[in-house]
PDB file of N, CA, C and O in Angstrom:
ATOM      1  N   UNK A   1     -15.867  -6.863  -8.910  1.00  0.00           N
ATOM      2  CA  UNK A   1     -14.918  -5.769  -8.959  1.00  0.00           C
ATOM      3  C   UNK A   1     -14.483  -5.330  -7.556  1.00  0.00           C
ATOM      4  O   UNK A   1     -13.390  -4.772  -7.458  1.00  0.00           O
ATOM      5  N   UNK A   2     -15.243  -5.531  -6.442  1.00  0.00           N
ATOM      6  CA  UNK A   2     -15.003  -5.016  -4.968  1.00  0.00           C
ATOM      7  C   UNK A   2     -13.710  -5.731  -4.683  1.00  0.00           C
ATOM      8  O   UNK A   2     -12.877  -5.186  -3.958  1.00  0.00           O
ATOM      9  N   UNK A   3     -13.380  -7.507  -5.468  1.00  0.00           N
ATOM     10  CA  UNK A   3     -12.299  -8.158  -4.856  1.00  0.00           C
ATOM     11  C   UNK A   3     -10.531  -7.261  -5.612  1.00  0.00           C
ATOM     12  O   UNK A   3      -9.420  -7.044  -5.129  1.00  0.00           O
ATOM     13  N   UNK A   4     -11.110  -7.032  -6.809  1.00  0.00           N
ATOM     14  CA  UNK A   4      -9.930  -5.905  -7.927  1.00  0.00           C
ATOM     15  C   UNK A   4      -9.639  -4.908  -6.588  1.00  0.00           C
ATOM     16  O   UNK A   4      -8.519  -4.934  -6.077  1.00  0.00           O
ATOM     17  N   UNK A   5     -10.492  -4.199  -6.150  1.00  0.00           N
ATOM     18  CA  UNK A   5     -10.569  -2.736  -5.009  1.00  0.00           C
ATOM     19  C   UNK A   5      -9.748  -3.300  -4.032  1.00  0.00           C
ATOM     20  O   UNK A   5      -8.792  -2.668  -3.581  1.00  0.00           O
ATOM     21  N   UNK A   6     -10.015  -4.380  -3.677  1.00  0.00           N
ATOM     22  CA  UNK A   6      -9.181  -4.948  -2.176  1.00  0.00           C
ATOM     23  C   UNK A   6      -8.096  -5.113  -2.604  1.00  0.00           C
ATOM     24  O   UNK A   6      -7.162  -5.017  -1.807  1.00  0.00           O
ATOM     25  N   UNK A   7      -7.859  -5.373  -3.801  1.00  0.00           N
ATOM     26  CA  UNK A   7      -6.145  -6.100  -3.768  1.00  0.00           C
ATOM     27  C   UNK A   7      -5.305  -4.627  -4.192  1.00  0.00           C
ATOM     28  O   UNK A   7      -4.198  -4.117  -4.016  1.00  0.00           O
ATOM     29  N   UNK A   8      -6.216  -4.413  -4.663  1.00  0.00           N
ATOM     30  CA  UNK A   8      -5.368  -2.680  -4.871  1.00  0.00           C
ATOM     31  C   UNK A   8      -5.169  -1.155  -3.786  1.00  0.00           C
ATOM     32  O   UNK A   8      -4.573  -0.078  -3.799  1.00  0.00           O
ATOM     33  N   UNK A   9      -6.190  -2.014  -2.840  1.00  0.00           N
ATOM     34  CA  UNK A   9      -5.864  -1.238  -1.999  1.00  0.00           C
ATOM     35  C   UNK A   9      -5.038  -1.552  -0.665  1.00  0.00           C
ATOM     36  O   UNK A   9      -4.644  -0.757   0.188  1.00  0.00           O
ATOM     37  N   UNK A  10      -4.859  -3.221  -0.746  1.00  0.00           N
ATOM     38  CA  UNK A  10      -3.661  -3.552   0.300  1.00  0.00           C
ATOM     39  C   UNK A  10      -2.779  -3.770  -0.308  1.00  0.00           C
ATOM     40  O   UNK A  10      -1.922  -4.290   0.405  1.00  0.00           O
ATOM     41  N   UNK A  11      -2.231  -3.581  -2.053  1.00  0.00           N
ATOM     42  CA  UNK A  11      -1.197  -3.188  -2.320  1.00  0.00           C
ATOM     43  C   UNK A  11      -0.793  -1.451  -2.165  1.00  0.00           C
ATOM     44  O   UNK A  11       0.410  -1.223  -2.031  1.00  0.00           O
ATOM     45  N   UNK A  12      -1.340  -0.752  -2.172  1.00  0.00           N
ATOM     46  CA  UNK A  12      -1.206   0.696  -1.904  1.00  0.00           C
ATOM     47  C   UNK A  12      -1.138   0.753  -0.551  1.00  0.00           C
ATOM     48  O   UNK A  12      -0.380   1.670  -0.237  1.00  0.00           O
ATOM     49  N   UNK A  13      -1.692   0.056   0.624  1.00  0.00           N
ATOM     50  CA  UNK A  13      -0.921   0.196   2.109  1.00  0.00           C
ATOM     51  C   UNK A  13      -0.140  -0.510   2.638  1.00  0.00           C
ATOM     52  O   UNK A  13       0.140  -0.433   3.834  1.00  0.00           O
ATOM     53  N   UNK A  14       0.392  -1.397   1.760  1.00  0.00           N
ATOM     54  CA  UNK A  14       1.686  -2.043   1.971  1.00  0.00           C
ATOM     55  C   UNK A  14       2.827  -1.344   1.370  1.00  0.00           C
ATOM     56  O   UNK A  14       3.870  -1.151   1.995  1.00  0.00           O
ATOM     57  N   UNK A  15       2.633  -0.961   0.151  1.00  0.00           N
ATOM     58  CA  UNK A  15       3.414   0.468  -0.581  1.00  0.00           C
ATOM     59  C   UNK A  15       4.084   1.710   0.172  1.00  0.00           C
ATOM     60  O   UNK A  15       5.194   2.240   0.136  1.00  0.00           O
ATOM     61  N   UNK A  16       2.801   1.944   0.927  1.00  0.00           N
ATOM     62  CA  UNK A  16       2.792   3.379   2.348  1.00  0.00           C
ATOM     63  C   UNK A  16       3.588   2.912   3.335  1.00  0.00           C
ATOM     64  O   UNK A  16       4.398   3.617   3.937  1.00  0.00           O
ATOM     65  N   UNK A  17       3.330   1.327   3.610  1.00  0.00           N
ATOM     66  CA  UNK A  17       4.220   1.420   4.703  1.00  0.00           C
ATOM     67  C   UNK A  17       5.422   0.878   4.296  1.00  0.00           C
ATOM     68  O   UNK A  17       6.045   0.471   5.277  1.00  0.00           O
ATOM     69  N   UNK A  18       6.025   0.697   3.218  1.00  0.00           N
ATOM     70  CA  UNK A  18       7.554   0.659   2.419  1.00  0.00           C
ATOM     71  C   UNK A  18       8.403   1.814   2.763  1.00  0.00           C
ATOM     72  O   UNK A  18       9.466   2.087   3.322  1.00  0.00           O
ATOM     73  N   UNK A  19       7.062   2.545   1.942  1.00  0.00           N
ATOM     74  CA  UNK A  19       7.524   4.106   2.132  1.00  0.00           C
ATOM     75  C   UNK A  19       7.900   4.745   3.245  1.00  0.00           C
ATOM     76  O   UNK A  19       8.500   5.819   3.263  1.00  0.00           O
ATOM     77  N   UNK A  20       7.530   4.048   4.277  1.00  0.00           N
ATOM     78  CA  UNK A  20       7.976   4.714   5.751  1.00  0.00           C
ATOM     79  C   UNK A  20       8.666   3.998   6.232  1.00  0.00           C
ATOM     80  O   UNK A  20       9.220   4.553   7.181  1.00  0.00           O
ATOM     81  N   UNK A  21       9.092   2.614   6.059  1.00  0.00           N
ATOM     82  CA  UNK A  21      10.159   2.277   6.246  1.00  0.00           C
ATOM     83  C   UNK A  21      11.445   3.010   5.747  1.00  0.00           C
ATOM     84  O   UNK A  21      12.395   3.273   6.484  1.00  0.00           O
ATOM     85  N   UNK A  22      11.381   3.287   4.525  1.00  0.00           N
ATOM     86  CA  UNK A  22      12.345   3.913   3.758  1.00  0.00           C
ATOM     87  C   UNK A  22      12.582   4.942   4.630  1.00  0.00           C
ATOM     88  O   UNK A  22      13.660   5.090   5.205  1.00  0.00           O
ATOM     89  N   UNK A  23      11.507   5.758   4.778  1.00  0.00           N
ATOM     90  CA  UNK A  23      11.992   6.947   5.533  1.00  0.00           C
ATOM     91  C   UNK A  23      12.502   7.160   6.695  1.00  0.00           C
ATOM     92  O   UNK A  23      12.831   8.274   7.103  1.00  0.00           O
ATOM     93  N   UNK A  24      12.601   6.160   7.287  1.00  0.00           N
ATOM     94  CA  UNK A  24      12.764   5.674   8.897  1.00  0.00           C
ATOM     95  C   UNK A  24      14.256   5.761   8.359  1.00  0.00           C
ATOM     96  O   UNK A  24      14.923   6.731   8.719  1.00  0.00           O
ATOM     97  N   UNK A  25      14.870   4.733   7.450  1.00  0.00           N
ATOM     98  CA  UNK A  25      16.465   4.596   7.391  1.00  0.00           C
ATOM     99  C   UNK A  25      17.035   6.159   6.765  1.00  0.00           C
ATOM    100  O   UNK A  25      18.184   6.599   6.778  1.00  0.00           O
ATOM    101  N   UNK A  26      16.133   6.608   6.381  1.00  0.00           N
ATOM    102  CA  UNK A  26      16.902   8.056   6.064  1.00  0.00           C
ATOM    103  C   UNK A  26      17.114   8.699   6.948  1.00  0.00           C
ATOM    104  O   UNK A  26      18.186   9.304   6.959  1.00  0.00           O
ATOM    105  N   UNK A  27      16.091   8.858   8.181  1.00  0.00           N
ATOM    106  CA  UNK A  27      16.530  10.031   9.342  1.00  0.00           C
ATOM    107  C   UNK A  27      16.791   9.433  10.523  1.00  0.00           C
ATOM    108  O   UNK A  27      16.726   9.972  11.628  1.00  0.00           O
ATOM    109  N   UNK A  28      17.143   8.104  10.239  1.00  0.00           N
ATOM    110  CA  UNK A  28      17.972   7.234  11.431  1.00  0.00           C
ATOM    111  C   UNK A  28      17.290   6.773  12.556  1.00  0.00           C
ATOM    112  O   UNK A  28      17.953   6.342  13.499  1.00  0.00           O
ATOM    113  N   UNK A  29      15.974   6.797  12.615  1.00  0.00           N
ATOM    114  CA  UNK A  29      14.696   6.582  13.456  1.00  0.00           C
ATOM    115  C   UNK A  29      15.870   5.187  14.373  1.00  0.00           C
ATOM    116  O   UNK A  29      16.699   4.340  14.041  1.00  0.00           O
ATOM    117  N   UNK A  30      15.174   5.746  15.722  1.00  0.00           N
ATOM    118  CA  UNK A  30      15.698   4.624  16.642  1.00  0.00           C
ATOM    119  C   UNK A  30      14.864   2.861  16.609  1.00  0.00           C
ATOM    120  O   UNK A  30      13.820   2.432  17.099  1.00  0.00           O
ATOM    121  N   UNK A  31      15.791   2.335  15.904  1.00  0.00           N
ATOM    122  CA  UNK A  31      15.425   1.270  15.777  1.00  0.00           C
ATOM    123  C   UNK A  31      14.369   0.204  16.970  1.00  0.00           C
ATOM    124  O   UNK A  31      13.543  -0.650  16.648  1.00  0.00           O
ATOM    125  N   UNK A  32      14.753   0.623  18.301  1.00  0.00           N
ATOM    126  CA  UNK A  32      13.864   0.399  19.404  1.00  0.00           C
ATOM    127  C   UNK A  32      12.303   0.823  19.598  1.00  0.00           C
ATOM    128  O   UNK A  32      11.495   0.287  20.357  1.00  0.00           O
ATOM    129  N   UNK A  33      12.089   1.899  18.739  1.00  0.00           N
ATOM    130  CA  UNK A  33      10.703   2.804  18.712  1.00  0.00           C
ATOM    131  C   UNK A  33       9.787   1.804  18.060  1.00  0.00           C
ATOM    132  O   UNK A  33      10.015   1.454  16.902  1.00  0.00           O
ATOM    133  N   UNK A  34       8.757   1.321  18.737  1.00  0.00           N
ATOM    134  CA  UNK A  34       8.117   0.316  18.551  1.00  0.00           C
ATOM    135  C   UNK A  34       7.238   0.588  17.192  1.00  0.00           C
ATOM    136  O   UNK A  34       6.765  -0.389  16.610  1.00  0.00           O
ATOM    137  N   UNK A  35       7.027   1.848  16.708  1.00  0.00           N
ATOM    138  CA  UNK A  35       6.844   2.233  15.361  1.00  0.00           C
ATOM    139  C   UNK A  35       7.522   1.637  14.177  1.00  0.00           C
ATOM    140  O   UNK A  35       6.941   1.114  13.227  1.00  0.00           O
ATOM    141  N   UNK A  36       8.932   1.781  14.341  1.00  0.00           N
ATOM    142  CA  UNK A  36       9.813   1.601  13.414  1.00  0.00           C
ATOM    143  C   UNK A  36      10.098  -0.219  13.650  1.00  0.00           C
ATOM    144  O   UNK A  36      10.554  -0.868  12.709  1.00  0.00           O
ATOM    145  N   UNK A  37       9.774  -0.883  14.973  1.00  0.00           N
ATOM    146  CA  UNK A  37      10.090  -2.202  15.052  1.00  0.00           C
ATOM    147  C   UNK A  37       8.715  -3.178  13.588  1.00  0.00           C
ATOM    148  O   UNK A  37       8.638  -4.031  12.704  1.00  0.00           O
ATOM    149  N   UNK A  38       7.936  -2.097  14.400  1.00  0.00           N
ATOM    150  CA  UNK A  38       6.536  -2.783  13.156  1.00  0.00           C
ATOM    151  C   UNK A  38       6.738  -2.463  12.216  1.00  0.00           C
ATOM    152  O   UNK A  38       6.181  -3.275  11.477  1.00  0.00           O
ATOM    153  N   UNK A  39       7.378  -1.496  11.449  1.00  0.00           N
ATOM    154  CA  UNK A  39       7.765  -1.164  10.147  1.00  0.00           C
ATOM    155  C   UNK A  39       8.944  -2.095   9.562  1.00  0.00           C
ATOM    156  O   UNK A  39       9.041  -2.744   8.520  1.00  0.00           O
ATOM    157  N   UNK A  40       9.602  -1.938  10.408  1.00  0.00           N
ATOM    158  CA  UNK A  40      10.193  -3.536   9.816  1.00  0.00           C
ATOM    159  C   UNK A  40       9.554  -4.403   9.765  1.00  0.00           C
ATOM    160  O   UNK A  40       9.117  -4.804   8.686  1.00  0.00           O
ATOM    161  N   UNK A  41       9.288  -4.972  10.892  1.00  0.00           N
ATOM    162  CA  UNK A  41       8.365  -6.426  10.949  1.00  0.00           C
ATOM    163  C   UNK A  41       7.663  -6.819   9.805  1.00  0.00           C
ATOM    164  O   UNK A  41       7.684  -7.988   9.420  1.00  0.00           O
ATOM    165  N   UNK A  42       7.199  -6.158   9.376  1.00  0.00           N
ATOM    166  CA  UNK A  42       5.877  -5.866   7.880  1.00  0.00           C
ATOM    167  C   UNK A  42       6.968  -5.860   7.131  1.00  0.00           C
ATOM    168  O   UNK A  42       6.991  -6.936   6.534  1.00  0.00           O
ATOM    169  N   UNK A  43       7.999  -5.133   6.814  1.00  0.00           N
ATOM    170  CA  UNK A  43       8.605  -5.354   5.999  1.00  0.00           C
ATOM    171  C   UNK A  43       9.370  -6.011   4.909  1.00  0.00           C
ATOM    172  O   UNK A  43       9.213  -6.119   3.692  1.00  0.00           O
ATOM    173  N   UNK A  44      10.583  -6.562   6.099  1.00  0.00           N
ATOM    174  CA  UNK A  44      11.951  -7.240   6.035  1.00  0.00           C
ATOM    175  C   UNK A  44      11.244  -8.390   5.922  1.00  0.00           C
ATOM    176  O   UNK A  44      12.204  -8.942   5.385  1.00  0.00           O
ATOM    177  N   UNK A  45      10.404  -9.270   5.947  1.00  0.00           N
ATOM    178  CA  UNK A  45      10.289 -10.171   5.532  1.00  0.00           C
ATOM    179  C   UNK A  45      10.397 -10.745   3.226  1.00  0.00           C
ATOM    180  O   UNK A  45      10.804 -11.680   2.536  1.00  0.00           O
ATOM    181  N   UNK A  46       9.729  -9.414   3.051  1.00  0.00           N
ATOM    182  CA  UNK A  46       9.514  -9.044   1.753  1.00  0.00           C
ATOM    183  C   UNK A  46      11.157  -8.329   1.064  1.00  0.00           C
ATOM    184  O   UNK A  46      11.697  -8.450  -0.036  1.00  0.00           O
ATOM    185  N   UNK A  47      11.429  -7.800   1.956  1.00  0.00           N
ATOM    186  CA  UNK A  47      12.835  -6.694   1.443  1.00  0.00           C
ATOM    187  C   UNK A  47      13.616  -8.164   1.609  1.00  0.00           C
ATOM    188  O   UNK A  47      13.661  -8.776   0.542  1.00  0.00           O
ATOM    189  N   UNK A  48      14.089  -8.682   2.465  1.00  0.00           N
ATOM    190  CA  UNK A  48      15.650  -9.963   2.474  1.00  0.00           C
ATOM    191  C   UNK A  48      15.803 -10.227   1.201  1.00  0.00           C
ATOM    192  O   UNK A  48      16.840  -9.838   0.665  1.00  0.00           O
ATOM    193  N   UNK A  49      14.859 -10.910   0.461  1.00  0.00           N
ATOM    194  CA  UNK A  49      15.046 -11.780  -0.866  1.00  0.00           C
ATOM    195  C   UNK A  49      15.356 -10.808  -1.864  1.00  0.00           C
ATOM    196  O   UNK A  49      15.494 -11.209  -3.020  1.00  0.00           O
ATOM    197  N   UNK A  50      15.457  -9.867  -1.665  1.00  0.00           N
ATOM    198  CA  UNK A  50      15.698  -8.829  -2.474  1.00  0.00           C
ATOM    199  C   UNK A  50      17.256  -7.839  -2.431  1.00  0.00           C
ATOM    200  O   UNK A  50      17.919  -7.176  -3.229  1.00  0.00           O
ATOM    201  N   UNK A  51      17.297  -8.108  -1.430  1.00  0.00           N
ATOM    202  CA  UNK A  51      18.739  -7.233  -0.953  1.00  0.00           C
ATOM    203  C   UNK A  51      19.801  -8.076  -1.105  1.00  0.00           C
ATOM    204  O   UNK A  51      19.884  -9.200  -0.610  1.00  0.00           O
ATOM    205  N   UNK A  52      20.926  -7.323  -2.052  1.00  0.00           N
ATOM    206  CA  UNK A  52      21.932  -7.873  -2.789  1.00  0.00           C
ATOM    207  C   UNK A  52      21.994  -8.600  -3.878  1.00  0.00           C
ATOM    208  O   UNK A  52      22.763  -9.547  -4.045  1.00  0.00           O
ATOM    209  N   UNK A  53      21.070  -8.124  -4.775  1.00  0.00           N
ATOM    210  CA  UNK A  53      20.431  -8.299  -5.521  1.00  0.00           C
ATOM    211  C   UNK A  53      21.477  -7.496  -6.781  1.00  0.00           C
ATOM    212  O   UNK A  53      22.247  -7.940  -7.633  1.00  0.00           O
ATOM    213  N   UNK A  54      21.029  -6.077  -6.368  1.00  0.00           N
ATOM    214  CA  UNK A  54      21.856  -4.894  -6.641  1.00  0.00           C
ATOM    215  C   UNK A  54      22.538  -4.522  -5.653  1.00  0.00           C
ATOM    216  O   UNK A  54      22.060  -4.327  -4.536  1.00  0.00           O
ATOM    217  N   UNK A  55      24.116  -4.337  -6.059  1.00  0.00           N
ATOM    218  CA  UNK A  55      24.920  -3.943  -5.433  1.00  0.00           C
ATOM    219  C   UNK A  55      24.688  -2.405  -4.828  1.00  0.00           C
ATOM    220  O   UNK A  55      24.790  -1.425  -5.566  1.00  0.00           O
ATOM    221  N   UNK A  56      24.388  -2.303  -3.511  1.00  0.00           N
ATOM    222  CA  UNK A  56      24.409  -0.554  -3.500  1.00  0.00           C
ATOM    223  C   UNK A  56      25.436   0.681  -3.648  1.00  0.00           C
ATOM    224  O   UNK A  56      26.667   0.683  -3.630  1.00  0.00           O
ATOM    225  N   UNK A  57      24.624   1.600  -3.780  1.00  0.00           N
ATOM    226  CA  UNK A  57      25.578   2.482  -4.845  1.00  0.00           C
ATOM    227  C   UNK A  57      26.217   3.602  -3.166  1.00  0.00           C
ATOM    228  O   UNK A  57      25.695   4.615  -2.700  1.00  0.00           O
ATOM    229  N   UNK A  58      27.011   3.121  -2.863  1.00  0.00           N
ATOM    230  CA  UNK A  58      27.619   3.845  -1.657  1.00  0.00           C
ATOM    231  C   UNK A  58      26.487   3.649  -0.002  1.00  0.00           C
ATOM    232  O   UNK A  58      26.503   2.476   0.371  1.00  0.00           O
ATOM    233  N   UNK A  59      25.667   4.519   0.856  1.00  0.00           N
ATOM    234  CA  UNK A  59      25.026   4.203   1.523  1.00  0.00           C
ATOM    235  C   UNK A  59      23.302   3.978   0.506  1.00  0.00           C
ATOM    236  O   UNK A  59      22.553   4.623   1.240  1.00  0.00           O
ATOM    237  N   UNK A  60      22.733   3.647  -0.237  1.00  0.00           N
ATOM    238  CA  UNK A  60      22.044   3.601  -1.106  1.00  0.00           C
ATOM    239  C   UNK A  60      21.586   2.308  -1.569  1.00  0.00           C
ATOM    240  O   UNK A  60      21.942   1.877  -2.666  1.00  0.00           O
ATOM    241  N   UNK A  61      20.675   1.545  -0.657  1.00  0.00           N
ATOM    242  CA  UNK A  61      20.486   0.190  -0.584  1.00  0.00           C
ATOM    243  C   UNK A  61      19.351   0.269  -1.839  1.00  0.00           C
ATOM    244  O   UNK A  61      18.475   1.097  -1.590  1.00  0.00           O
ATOM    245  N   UNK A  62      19.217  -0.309  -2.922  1.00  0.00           N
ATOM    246  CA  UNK A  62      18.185  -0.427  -4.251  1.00  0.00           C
ATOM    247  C   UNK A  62      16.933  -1.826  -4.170  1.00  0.00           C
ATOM    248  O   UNK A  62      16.099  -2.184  -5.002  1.00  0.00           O
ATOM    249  N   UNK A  63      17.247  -2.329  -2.872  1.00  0.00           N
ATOM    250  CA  UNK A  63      15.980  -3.067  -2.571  1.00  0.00           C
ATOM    251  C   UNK A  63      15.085  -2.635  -2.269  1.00  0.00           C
ATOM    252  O   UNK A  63      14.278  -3.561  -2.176  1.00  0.00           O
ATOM    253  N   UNK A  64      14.642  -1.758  -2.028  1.00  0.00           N
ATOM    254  CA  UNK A  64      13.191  -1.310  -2.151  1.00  0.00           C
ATOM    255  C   UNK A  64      12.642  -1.000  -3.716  1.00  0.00           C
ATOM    256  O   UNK A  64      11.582  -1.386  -4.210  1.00  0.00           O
ATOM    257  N   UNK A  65      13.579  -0.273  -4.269  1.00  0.00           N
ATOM    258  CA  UNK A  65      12.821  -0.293  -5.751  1.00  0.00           C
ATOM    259  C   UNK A  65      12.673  -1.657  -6.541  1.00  0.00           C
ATOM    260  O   UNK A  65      11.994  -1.701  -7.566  1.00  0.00           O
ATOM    261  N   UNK A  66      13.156  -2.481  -6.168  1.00  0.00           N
ATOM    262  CA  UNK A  66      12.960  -4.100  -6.961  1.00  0.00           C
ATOM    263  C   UNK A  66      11.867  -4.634  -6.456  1.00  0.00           C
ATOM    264  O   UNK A  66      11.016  -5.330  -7.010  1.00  0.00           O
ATOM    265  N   UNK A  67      11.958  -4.212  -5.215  1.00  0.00           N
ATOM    266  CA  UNK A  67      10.769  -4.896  -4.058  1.00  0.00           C
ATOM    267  C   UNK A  67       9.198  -3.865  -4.630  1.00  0.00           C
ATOM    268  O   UNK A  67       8.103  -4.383  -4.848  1.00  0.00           O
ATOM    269  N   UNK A  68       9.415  -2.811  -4.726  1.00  0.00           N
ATOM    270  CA  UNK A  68       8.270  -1.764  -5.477  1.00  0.00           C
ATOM    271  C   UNK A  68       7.817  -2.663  -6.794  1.00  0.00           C
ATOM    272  O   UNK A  68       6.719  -3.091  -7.148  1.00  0.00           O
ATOM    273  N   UNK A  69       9.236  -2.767  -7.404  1.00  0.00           N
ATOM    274  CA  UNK A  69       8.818  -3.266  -9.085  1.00  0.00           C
ATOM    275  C   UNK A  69       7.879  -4.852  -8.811  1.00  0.00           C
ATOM    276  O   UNK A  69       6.887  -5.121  -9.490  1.00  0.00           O
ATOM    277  N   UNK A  70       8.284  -5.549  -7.978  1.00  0.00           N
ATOM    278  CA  UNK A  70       7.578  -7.172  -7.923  1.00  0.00           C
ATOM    279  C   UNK A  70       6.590  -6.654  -7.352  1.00  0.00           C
ATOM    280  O   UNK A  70       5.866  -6.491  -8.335  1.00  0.00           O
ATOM    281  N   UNK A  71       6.023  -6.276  -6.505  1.00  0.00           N
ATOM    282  CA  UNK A  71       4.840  -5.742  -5.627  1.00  0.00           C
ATOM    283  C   UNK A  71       4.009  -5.456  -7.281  1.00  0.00           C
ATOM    284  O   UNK A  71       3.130  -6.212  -7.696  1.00  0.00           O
ATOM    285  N   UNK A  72       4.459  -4.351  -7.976  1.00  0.00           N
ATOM    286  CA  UNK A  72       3.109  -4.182  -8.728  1.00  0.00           C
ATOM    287  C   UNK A  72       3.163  -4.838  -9.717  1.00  0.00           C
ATOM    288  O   UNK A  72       2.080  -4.667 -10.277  1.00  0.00           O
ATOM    289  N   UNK A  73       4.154  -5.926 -10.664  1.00  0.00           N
ATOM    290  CA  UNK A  73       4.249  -7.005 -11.428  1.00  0.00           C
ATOM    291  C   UNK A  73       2.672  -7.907 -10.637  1.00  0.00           C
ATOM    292  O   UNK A  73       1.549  -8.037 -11.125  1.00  0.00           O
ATOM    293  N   UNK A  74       3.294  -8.459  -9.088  1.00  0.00           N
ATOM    294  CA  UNK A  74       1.949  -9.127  -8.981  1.00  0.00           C
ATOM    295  C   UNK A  74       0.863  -8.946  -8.719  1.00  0.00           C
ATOM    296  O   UNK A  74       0.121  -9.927  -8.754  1.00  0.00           O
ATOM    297  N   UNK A  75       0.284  -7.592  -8.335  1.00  0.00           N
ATOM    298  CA  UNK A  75      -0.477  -6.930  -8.404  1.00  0.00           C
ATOM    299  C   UNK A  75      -1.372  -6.960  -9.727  1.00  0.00           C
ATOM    300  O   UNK A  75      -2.562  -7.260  -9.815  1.00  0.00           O
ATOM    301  N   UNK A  76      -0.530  -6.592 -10.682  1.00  0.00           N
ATOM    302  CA  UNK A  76      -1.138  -6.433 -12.046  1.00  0.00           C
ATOM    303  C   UNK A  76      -1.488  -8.100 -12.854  1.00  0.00           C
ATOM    304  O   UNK A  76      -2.078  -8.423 -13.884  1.00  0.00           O
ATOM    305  N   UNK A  77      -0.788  -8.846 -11.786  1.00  0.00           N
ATOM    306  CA  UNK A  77      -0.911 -10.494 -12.444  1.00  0.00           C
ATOM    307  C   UNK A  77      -2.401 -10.907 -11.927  1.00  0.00           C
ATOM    308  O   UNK A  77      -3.330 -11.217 -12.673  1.00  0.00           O
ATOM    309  N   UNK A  78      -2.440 -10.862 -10.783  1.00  0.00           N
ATOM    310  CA  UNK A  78      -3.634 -10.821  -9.960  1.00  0.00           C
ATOM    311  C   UNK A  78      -4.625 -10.346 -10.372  1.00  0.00           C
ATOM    312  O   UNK A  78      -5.480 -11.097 -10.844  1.00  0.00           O
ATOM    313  N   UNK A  79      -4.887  -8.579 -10.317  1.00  0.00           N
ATOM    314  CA  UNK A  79      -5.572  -7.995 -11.569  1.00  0.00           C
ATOM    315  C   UNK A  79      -6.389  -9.073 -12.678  1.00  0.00           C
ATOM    316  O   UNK A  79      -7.504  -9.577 -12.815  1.00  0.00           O
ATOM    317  N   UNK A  80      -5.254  -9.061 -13.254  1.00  0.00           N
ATOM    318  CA  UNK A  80      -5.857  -9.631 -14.373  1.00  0.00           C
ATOM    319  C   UNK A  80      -6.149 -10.799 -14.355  1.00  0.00           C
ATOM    320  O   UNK A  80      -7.083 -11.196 -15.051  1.00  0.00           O
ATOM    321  N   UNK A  81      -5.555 -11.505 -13.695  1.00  0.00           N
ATOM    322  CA  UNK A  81      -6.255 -13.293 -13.179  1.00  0.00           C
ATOM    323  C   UNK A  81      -7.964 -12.825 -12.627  1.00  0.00           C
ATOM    324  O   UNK A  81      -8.967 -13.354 -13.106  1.00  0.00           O
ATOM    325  N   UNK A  82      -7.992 -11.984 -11.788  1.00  0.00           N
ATOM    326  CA  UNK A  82      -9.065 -11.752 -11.155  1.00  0.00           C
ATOM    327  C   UNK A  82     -10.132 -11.205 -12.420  1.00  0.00           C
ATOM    328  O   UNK A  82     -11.249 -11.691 -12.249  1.00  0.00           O
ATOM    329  N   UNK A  83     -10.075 -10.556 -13.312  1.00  0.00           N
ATOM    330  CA  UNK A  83     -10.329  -9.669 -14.118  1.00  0.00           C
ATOM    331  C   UNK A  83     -10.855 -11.032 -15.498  1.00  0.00           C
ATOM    332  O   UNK A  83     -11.900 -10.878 -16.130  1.00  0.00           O
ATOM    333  N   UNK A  84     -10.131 -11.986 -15.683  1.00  0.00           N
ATOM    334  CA  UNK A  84     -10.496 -13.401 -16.557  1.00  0.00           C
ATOM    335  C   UNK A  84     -11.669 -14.072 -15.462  1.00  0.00           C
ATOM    336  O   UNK A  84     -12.740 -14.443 -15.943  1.00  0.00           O
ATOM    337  N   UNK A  85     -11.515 -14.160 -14.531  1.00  0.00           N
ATOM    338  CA  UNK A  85     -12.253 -15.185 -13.134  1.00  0.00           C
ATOM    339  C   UNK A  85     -13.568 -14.507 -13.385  1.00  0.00           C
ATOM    340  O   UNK A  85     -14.534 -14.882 -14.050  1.00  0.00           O
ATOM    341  N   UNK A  86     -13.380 -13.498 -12.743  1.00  0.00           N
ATOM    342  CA  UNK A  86     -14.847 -12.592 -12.443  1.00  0.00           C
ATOM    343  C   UNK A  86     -15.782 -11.706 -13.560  1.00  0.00           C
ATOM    344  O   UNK A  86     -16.912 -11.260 -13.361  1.00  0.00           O
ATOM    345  N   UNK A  87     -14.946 -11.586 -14.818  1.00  0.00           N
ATOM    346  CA  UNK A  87     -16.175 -11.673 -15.934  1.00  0.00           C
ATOM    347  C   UNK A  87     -16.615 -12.551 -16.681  1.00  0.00           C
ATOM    348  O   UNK A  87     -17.570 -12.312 -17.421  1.00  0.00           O
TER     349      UNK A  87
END
C-alpha cells in the first residue's frame, strides 16, 4: 500500500504545481522569474498535447482541465493495476 501512497502523492504535487502554473498566467508572472521558468518546465511538457484540443473560449485556454481529467484517469488506472499486483 506505501507504493498506492506514492503515486498519489506525486499525483497531488504535480496537481499543485499545475495549479500554480495556472496561476502564474492569470496575474501575468514575468515569464523570466526563474520560479515561473520551472513551472513551466514541469509543465508544458504534459500541457502541449493537450492544447487545441478545445478551442478556447476568448482568453481562456481549457488545457489544463483535460490535462487535470488524464492525470487522474491514470492515476486511478495505476491505482488499480497496483491494487490487482499487490493483493
Amino acid at each position: 500500500m506505501g507504493l498506492i501512497r506514492l503515486v498519489n502523492g506525486v499525483v497531488q504535487l504535480y496537481e499543485l504545481i499545475l495549479i500554480a502554473r495556472i496561476f502564474t498566467s492569470w496575474v501575468n508572472a514575468d515569464p523570466y522569474n526563474p520560479v515561473v521558468r520551472w513551472l513551466y518546465r514541469l509543465t508544458e511538457p504534459v500541457m502541449r498535447p493537450f492544447r487545441g484540443l478545445l478551442p478556447p473560449l476568448g482568453m481562456i485556454d481549457f488545457s489544463p482541465v483535460l490535462v487535470f481529467l488524464a492525470i487522474e484517469v491514470a492515476r486511478q488506472l495505476v491505482v488499480r493495476f497496483l491494487l490487482t499486483v499487490l493483493v
